[in-house]
Backbone as CSV, one residue per row, in Angstrom:
resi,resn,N_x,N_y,N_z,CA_x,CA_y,CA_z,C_x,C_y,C_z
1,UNK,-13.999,-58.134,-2.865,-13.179,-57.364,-3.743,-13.768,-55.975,-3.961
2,UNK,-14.973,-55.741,-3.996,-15.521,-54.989,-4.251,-15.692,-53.439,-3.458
3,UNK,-15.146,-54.415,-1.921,-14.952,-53.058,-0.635,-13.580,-52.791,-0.519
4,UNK,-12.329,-53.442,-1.448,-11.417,-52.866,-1.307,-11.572,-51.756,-1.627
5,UNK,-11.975,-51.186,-2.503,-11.871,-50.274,-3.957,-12.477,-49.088,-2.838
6,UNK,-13.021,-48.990,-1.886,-13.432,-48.155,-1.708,-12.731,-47.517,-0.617
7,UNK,-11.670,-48.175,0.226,-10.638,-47.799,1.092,-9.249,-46.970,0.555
8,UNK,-9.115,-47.688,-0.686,-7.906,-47.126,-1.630,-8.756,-45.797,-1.608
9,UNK,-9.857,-45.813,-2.356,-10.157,-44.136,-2.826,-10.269,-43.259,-1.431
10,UNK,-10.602,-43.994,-0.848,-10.163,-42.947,0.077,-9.112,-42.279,1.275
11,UNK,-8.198,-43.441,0.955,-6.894,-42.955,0.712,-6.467,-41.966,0.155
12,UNK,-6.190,-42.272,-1.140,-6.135,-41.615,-2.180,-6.599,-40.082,-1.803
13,UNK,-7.805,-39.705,-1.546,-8.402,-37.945,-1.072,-7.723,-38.036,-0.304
14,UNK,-7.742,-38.591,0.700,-6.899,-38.123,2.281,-5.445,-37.758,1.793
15,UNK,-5.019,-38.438,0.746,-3.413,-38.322,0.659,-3.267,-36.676,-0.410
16,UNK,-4.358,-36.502,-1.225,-4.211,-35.448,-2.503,-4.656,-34.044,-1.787
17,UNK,-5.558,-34.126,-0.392,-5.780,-32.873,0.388,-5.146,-32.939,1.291
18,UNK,-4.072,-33.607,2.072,-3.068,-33.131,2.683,-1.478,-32.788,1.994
19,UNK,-1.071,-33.295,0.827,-0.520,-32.629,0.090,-1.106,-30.910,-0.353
20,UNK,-2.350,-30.826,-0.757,-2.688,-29.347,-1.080,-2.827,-28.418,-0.006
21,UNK,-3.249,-28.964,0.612,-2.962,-27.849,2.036,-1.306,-27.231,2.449
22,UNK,-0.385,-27.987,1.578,0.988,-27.844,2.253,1.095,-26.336,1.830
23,UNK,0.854,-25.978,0.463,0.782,-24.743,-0.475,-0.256,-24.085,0.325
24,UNK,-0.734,-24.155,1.177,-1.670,-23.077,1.858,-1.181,-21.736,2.527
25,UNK,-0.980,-20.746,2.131,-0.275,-19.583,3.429,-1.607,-19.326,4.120
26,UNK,-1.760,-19.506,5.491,-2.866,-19.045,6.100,-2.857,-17.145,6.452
27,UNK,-3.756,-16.577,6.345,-3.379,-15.335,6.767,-2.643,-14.783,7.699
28,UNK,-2.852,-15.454,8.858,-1.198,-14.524,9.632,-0.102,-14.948,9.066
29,UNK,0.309,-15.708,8.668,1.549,-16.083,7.664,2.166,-15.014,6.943
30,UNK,0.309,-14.230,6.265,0.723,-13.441,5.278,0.790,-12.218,5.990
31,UNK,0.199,-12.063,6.912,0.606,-10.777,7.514,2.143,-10.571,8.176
32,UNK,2.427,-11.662,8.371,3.724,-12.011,9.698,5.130,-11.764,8.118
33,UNK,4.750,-12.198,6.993,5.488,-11.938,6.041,5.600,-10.719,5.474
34,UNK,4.244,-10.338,5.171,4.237,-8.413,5.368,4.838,-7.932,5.728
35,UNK,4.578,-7.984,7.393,5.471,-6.877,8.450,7.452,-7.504,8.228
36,UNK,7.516,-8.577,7.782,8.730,-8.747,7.996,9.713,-8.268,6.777
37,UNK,8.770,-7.825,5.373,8.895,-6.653,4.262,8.976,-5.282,4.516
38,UNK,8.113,-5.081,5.070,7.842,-3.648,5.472,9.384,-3.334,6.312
39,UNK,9.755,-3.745,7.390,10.514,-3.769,8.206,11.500,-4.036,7.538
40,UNK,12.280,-4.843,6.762,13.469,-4.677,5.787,13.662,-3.538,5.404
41,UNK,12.258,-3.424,4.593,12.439,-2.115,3.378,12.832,-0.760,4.172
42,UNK,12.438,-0.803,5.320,12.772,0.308,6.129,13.954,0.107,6.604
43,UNK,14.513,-0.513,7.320,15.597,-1.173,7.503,16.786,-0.026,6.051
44,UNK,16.660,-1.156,5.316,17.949,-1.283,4.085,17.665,0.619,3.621
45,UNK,16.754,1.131,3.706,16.829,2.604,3.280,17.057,3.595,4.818
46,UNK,16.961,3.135,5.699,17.246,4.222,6.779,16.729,5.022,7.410
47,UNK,15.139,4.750,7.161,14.039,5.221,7.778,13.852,5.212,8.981
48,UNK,13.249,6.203,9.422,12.571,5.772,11.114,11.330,6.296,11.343
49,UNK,10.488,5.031,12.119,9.384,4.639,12.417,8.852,5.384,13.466
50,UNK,7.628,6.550,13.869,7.655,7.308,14.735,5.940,7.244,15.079
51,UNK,5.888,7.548,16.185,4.503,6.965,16.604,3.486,8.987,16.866
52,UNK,4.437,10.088,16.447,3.522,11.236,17.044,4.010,11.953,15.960
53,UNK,3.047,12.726,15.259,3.689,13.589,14.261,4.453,14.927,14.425
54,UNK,5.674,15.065,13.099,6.804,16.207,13.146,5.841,17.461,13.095
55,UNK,6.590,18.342,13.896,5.963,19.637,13.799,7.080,20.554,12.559
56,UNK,7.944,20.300,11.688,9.021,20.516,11.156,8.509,19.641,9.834
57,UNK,8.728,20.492,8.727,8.999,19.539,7.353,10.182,20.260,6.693
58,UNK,10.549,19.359,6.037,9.877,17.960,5.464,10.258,16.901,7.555
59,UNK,9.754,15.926,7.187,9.681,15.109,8.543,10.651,14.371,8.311
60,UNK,11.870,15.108,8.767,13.405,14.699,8.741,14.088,14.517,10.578
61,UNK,14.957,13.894,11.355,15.692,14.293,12.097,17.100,15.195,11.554
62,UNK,17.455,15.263,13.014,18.696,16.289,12.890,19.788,15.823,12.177
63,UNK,19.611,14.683,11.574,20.885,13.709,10.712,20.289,13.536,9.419
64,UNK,18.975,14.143,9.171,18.640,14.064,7.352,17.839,12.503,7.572
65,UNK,17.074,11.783,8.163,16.990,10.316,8.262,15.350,10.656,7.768
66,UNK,14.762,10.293,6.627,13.145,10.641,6.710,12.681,9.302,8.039
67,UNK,11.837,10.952,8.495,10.833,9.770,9.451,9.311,9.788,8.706
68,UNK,8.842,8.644,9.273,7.656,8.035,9.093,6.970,7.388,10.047
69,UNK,5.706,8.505,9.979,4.703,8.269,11.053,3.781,7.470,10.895
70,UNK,3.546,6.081,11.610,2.657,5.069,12.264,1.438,5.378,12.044
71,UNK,0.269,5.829,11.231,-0.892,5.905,11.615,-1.500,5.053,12.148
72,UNK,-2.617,4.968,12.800,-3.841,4.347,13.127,-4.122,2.900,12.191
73,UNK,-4.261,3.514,10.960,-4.862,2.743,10.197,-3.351,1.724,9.131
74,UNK,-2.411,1.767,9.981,-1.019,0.824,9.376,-0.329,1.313,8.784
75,UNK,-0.510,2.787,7.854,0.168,3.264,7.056,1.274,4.167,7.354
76,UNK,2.002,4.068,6.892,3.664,4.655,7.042,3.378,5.968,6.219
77,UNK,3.963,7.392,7.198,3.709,8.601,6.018,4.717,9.812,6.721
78,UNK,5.257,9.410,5.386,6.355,10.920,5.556,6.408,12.098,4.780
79,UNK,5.811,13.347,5.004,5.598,14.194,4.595,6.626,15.088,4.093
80,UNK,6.853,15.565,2.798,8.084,15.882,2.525,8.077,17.665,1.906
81,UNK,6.776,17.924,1.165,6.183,19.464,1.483,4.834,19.473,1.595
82,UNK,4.407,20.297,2.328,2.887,20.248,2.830,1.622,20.869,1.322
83,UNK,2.691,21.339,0.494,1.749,22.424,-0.530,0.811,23.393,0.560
84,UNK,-0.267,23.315,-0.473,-0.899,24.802,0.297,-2.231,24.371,0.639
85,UNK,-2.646,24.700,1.621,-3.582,24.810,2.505,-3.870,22.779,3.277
86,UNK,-2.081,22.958,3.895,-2.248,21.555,4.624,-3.335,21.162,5.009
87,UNK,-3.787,19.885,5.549,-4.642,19.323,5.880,-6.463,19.912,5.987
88,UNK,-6.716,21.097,4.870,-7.960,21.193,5.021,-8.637,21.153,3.744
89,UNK,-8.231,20.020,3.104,-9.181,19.270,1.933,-10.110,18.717,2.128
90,UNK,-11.394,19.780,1.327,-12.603,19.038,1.387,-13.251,18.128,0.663
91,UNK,-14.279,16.932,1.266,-14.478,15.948,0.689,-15.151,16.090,-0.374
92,UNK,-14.929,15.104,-1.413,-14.550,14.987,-2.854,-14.104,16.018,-3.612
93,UNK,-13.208,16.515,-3.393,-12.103,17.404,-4.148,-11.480,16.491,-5.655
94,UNK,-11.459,16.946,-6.184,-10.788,16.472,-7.422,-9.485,16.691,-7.275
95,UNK,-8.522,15.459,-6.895,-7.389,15.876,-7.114,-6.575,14.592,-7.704
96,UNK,-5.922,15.234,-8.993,-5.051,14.356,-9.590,-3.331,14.361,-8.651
97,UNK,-2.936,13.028,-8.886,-1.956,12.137,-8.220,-1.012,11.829,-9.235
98,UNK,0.055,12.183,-9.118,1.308,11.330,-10.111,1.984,10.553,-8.828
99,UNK,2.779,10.027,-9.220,3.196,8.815,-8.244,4.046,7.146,-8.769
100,UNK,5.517,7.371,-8.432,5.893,5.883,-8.472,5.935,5.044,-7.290
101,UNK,5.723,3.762,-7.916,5.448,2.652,-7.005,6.695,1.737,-7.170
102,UNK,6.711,1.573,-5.474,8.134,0.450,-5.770,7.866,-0.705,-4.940
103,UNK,8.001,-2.018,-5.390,7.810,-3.135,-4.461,8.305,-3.169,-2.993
104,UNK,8.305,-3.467,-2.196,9.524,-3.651,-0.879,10.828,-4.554,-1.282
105,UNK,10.820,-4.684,-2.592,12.537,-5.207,-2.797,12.937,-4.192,-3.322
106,UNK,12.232,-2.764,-3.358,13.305,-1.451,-3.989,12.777,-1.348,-5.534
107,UNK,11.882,-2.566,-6.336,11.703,-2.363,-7.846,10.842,-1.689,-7.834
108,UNK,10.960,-0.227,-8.827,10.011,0.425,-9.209,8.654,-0.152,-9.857
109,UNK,7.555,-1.034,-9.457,6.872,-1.246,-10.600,5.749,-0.521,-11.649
110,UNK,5.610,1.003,-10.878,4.835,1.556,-12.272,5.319,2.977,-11.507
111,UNK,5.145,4.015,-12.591,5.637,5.344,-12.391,4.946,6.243,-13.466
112,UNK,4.068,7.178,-13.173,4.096,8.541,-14.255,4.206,9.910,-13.909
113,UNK,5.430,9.920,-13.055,5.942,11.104,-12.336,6.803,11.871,-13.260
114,UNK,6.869,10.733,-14.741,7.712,12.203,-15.206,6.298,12.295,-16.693
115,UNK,5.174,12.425,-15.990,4.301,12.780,-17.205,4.201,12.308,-18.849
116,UNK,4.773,10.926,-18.481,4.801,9.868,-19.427,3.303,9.514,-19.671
117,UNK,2.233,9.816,-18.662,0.880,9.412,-18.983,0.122,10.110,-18.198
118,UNK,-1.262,10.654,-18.290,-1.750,11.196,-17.616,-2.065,10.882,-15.617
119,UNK,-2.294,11.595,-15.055,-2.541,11.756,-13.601,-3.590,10.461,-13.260
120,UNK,-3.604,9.828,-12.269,-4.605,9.119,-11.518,-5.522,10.234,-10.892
121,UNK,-7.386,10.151,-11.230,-7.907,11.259,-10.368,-8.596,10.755,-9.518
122,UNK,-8.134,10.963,-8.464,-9.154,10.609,-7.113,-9.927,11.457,-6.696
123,UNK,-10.946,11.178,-5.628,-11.941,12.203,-5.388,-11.877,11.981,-3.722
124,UNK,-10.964,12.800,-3.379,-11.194,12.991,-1.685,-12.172,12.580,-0.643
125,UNK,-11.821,11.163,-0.194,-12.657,10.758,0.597,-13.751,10.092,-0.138
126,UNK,-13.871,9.478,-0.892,-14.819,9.013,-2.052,-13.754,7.729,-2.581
127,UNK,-13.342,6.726,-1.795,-12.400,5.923,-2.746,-12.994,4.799,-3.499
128,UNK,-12.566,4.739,-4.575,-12.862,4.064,-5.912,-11.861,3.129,-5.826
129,UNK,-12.459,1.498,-5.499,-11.609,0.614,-5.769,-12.589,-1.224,-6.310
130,UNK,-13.308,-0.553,-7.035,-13.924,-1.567,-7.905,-13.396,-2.354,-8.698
131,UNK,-13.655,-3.853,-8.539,-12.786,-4.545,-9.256,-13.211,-4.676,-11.094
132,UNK,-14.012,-4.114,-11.384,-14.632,-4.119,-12.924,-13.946,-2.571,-13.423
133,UNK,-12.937,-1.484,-12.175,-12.126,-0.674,-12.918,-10.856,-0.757,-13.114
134,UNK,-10.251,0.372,-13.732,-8.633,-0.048,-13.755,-8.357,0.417,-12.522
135,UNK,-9.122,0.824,-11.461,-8.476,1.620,-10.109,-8.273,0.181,-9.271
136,UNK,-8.664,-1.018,-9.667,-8.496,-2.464,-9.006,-6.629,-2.644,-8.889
137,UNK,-6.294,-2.674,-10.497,-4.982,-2.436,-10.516,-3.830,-1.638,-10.659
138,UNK,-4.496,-0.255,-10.858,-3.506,0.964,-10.324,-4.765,2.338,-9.959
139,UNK,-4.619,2.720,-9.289,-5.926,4.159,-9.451,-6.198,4.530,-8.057
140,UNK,-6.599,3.726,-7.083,-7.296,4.513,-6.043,-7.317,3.169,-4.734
141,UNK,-6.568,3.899,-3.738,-6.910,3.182,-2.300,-6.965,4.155,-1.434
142,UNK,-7.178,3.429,-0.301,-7.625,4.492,0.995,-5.640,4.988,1.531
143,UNK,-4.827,4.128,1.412,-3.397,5.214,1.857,-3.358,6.616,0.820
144,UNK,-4.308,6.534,-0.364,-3.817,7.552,-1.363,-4.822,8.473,-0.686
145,UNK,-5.701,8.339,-0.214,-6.828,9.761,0.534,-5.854,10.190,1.723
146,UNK,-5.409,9.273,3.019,-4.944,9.801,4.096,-4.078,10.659,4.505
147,UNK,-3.049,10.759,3.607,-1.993,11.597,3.667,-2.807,13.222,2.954
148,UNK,-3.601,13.510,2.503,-4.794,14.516,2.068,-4.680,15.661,3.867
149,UNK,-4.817,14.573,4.175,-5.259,15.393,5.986,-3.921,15.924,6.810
150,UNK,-3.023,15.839,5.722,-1.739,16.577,6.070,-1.250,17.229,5.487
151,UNK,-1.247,17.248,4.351,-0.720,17.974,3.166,-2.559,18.641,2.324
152,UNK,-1.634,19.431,1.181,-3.233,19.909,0.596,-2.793,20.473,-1.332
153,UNK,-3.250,21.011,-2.003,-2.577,21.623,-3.111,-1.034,20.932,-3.267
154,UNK,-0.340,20.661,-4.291,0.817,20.887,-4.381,1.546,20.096,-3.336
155,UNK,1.136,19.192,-2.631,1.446,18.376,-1.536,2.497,16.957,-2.011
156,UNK,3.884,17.278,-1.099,4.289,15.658,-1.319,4.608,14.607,-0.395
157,UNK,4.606,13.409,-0.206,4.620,12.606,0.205,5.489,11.435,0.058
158,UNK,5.653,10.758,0.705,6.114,9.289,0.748,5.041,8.176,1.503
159,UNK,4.867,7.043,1.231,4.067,6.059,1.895,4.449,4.969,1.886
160,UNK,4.246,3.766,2.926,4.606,2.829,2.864,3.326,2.187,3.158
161,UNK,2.523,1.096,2.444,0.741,0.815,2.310,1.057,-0.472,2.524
162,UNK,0.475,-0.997,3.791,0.574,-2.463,3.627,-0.787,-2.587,2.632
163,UNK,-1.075,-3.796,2.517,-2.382,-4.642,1.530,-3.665,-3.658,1.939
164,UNK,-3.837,-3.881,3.315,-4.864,-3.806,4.037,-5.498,-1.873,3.728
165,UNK,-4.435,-1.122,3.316,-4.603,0.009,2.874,-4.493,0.144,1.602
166,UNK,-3.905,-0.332,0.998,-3.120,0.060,-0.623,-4.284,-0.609,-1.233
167,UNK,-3.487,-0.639,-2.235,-4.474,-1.216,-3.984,-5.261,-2.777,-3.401
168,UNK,-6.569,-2.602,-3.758,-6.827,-4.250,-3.631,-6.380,-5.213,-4.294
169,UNK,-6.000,-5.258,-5.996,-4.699,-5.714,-6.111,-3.927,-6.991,-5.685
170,UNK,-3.359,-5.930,-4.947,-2.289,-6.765,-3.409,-2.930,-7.220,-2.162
171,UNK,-3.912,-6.955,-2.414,-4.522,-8.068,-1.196,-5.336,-9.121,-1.782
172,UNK,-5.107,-9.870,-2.725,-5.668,-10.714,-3.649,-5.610,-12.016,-3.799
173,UNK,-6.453,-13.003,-3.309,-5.841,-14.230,-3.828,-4.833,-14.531,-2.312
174,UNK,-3.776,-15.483,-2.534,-3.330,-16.292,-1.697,-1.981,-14.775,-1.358
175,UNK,-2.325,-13.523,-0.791,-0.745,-13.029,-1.022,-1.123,-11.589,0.031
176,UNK,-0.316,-11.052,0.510,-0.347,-9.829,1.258,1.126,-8.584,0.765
177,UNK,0.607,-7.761,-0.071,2.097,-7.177,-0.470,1.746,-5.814,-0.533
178,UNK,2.606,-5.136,0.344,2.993,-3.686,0.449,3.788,-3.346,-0.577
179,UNK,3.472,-1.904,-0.836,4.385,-1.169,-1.618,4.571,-0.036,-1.148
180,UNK,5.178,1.061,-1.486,5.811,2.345,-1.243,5.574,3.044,-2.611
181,UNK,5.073,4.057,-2.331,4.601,5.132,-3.024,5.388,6.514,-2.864
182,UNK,5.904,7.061,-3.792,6.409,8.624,-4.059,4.906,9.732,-4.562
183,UNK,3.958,10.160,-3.555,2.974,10.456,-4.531,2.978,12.330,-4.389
184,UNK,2.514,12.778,-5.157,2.388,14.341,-5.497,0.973,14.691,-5.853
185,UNK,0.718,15.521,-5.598,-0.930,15.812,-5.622,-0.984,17.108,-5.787
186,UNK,-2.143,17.412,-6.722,-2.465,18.553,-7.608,-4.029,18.434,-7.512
187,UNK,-4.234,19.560,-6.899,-6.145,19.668,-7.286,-6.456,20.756,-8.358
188,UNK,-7.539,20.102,-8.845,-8.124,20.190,-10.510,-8.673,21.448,-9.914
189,UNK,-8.288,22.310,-10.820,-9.063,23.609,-10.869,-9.721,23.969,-11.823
């Protein structure tokens, strides 16, 4: 009687960790779900995806369609005015960022573009994404430096950040989620 007891229990594990594994997304899952966000969101707004950058801004075709250029590093970037002195920002520049954020279902989830709260300040090429600051959950990723090397002063933008660039945040835990950014940039004088 005594060696039943020990077949049930282990049953029992075998049966409670193949149930928990069902809830598992393994990472390409989450990437393969990513790209299949990203690709909607572009999709349902009318974007196009371009692999060499516009010599023309804002980075429009001849039908008004914003394009958005492919970087290297995953990020989607459409340049919409260059401000002043495009792409020759030097590293750690002080430059404050206003900027709304919208999920890839189109919901805005945070915004202080109309100066409802002060600027996010980043420091050019210096990114701050510590999880003991508030830059963990809104403040500073590496898509918010890159678009810097195209634009400069007074510079605007559009972005589309998968995880792997954007806020750490969203790359957290069991989940991979892009967002899209409206961002504007002002260096501290």
């Amino acid at each position: 009687m005594k060696y039943s007891i020990l077949p049930c229990f282990l049953l029992a594990v075998a049966l409670l960790s193949a149930s928990c594994n069902k809830d598992v997304i393994t990472y390409a899952e989450q990437l393969e779900a990513q790209q299949k966000s990203i690709s909607k969101f572009i999709d349902n707004n009318g974007f196009l995806v371009i692999d060499s950058i516009p010599s023309t801004v804002p980075w429009e075709d001849s039908e008004g369609r914003k394009m958005f250029y492919l970087s290297k590093s995953g990020l989607y970037l459409h340049v919409v005015d260059t401000g002043r002195q495009a792409g020759k920002t030097v590293n750690n520049t002080l430059v404050c960022v206003r900027y709304t954020e919208c999920s890839m279902e189109g919901d805005t989830t945070y915004s202080n573009m109309d100066y409802a709260t002060d600027p996010i300040e980043i420091y050019f090429n210096t990114v701050s994404t510590g999880t003991g600051s508030s830059t963990y959950y809104w403040g500073d990723c590496k898509a918010w430096h890159e678009p810097l090397n195209y634009v400069g002063d007074l510079g605007h933008v559009m972005i589309i950040a998968p995880a792997s660039v954007g806020m750490p945040y969203y790359s957290a835990g069991n989940r991979m989620l892009a967002r899209y950014y409206d961002l504007r940039y002002t260096f501290w004088k």
